[in-house]
N, C-alpha and C positions, 0 to 999 in steps of 0.2 A: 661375569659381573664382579666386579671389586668393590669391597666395602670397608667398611671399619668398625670394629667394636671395641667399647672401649670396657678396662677391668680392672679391679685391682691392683693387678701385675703390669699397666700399663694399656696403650692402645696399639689396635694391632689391624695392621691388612690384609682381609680374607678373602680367597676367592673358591670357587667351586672347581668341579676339573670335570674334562678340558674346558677353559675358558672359551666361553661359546656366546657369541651376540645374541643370540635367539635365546639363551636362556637365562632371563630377570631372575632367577629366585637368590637368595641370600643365601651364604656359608654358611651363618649361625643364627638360631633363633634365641626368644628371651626363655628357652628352657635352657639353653646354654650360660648365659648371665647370671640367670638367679642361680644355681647352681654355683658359679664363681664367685659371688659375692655371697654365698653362704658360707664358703669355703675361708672367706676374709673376717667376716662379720663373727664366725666364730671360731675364730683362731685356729683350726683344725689343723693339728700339724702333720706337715709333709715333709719330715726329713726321712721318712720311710720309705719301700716300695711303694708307690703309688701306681695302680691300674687303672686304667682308663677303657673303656668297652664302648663299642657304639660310638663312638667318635665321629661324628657324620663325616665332617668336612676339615677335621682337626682343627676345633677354635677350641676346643679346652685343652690339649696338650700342647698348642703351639702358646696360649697364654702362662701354662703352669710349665711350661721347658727350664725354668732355672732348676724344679724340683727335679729335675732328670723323669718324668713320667715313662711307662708302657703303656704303648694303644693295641687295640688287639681289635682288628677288624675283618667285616666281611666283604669290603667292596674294596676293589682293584683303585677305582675312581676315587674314593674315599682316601683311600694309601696316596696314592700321587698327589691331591690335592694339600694331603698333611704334608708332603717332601716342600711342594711349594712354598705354603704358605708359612711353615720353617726358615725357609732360605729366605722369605723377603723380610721375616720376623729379625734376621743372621744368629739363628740357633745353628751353632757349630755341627754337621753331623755327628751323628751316633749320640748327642744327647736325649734324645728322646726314642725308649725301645720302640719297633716297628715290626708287630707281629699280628699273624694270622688268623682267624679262627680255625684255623686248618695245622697249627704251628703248636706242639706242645705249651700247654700253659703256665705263666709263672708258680716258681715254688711257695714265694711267700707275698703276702699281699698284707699291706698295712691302711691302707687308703683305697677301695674299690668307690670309683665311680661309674655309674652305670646310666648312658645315652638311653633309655627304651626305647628298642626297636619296634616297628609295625611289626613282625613276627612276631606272637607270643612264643613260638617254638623255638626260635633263634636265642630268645630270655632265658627259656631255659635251659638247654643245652649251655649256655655259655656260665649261669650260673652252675649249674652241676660241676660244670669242669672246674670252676675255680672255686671251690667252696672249700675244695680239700686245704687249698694254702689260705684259706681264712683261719684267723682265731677269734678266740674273745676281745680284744682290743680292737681289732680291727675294725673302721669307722667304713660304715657302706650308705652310700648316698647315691640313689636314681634320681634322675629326670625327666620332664619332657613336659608337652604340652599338655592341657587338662584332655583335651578328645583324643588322647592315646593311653593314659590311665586309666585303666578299668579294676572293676574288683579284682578278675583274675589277675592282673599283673600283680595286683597287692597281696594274693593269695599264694603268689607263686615265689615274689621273695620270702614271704613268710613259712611256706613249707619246704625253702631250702637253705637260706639262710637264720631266717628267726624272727621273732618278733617284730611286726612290720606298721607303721604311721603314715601318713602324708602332711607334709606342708598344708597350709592357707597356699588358696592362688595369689600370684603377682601376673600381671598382664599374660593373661591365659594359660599358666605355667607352673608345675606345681615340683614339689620337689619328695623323694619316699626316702624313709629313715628307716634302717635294717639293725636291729641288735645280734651279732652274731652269739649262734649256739652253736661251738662248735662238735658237740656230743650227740646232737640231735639226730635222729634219724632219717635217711633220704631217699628218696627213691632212684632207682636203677636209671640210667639216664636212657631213655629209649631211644635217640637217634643212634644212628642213623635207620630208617623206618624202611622196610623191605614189602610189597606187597606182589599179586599178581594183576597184570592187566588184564580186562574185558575183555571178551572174544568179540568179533568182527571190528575190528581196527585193522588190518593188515597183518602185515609180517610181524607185529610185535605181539600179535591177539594171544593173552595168556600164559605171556612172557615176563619177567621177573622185574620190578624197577627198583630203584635203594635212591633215599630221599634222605641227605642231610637237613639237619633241620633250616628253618629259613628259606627252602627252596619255594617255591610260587606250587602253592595247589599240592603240598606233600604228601598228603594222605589219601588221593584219590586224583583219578586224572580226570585234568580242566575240561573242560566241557569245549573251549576252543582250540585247544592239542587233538580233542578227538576227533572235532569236525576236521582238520587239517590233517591228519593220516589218513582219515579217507580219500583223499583227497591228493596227493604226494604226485608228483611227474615222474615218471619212467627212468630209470638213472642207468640202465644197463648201456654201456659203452661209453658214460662217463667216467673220467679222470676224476673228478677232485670237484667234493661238495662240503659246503660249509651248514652247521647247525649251526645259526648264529643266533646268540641269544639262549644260549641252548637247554638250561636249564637241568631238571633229570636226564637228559639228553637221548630221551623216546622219540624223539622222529631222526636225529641223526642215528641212532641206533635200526629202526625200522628199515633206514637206509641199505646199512651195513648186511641185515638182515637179509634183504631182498636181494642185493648185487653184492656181494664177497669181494669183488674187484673195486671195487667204490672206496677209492680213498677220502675219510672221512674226515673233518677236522671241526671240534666241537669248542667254541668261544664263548665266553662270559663272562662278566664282571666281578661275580660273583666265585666267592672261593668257596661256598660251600656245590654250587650250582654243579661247577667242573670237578668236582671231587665226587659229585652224587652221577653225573655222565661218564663220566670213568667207572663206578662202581658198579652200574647200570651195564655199561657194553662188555666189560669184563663177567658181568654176571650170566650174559646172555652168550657166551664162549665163542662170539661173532669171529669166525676166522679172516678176518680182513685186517685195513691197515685205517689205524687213526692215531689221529693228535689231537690233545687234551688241552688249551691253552685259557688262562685266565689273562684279562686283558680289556682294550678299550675298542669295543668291536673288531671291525677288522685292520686296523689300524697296526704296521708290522708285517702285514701279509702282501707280498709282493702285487705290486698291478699287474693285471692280467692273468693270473696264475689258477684263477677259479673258474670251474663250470654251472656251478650252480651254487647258491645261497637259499637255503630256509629260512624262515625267519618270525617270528612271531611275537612281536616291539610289545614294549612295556608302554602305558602311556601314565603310569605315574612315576614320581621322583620322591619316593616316602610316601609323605601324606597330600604332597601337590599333584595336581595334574597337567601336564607338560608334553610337549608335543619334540622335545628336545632330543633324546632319545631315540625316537623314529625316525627322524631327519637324519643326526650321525650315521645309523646302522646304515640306511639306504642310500646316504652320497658313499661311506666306505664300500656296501656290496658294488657299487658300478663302477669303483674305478678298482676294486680287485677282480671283476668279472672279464673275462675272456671278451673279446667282438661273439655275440651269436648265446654269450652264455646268459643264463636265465636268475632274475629274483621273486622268488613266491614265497607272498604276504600272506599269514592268518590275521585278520583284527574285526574287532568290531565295527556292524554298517554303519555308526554314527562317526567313526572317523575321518572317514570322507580319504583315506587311504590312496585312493583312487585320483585325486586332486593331487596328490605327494608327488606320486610316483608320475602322471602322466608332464611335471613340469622337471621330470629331474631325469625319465626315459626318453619323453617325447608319446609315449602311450602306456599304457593298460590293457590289461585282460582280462574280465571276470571268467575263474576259474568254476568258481563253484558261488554257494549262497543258500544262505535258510537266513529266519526270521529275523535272527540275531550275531552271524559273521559273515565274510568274503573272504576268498581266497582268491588272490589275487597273482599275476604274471605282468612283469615286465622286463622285456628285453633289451641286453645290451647292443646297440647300433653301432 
């Protein structure tokens, strides 16, 4: 969906990534706006380093590109959409930095703005890192909607950065004002977060995981990861399976675990996600053979070339809930799946999962089932 927002800096056409019919939601919300027109309204000057964090869909460094901005993000999706909506903006490449949360962080920061993530952990980890190259001048400005501000966010710029306010709302949107101390004391950045697994899961039962911050369920494993190990298809004499969506990447690793032959390849959107599946199969000394890839599902991955797909679909997009996502992941697992090769679904029974899969296989399998997920099978014809 293409839209327009307009800003100080001029009006601009945004879109999401991949451009997808099916998915109505907007590039930029008015915690994006009020933010730029705070930025205008009070002259804040940007002839400095200016950082940019949380970026969703890049409408704030594709509006502030004359300032030469750095975005520093976590989603793959996120990054390509900002390349886009650049190029139709005709922001010259390499004016706007384009880096990681996985990417060493700027030395100096003059201007931090800060998108608030649905992670509080992702907040803090990414303030920890960059608090070093704050100073006393340096002018730090969050945002977001008001049902994503919470005390703790406000507590957390405040014991890392310093003295911490909020805006008045404007159309459900609120803006936080950080006075840097740069003397202060902080605490130890605890990601990336290391625990052991619960016994009776499988092959991974009381095995090691390592959780960048941000990843989905960091500190304890999901309650539908677990029902779905139990649960896993017999992979001994296959070639080449996919954790898609992979997350801390415990069930591609479970994989690795059980068949050593099991060429594994673990995909995510996320950059901390495949940093923490990497960290995780390496931790677990799997002598087998994998690939770590961040990316747009299996999008890149040769047709045909797969035997099996894991999977276990996100069905929100932030704070929205979206069926967008799920759709991607399962038209790319059937046209990278072998004739014969298999996709097995974890989701919730109110997804209706089942309705997805039998119009894009032709059928369904109820694998498994308790009160509140399926596990589900469908095969490529």
């Amino acid at each position: 969906m293409n839209d327009r927002m307009t800003t100080p800096w001029g009006e601009f056409e945004l879109s999401r990534f991949p451009e997808d019919p099916r998915d109505r939601l907007r590039a930029w919300d008015a915690s994006d706006a009020y933010l730029l027109r705070h930025l205008s309204e009070e002259r804040i000057p940007l002839s400095g380093a200016v950082v940019v964090v949380g970026d969703r869909w890049g409408a704030l460094v594709t509006a502030l590109a004359e300032h030469r901005p750095v975005q520093v993000t976590d989603s793959f999706l996120g990054r390509e959409a900002t390349r886009a909506n650049l190029a139709r903006a005709g922001v010259e490449p390499g004016a706007v930095g384009l880096l990681t949360t996985q990417d060493p962080p700027p030395e100096r920061v003059d201007v931090l703005l800060v998108r608030v993530p649905k992670s509080l952990a992702l907040l803090e980890d990414q303030l920890l890192r960059l608090a070093p190259a704050v100073h006393a001048g340096t002018v730090v400005v969050g945002t977001g909607m008001v049902k994503e501000i919470h005390t703790s966010t406000l507590q957390l710029f405040e014991r890392i950065i310093g003295p911490t306010r909020t805006s008045l709302a404007r159309q459900k949107a609120r803006l936080i004002f950080s006075t840097p101390e740069p003397s202060r004391e902080r605490p130890a950045n605890p990601w990336p977060y290391t625990y052991d697994l619960p016994e009776g899961i499988g092959p991974v039962s009381g095995h090691p995981v390592v959780n960048h911050a941000g990843v989905f369920c960091a500190d304890r494993l999901d309650i539908g990861t677990r029902f779905f190990l139990g649960h896993l298809p017999e992979t001994r004499g296959v070639r080449r399976v996919v954790d898609l969506g992979c997350g801390n990447g415990v069930v591609g690793t479970a994989v690795a675990l059980a068949d050593p032959e099991a060429e594994v390849l673990f995909v995510d959107e996320s950059y901390q996600a495949v940093a923490s599946a990497e960290a995780t199969y390496k931790a677990n000394g799997v002598p087998g053979h994998a690939e770590f890839r961040v990316g747009d599902g299996l999008a890149g991955v040769a047709a045909g070339s797969v035997d099996v797909v894991l999977n276990n679909p996100p069905f929100h997009s932030h704070q929205a809930t979206s069926d967008a996502t799920a759709w991607r992941m399962f038209t790319g697992a059937k046209r990278a799946l072998r004739p014969g090769g298999e996709l097995w679904v974890v989701g919730n029974r109110h997804l209706g999962y089942h309705v997805t899969l039998r119009r894009l296989f032709g059928a369904s399998e109820l694998v498994a089932s308790d009160s509140k997920f399926v596990v589900l099978k469908a095969v490529k014809q």
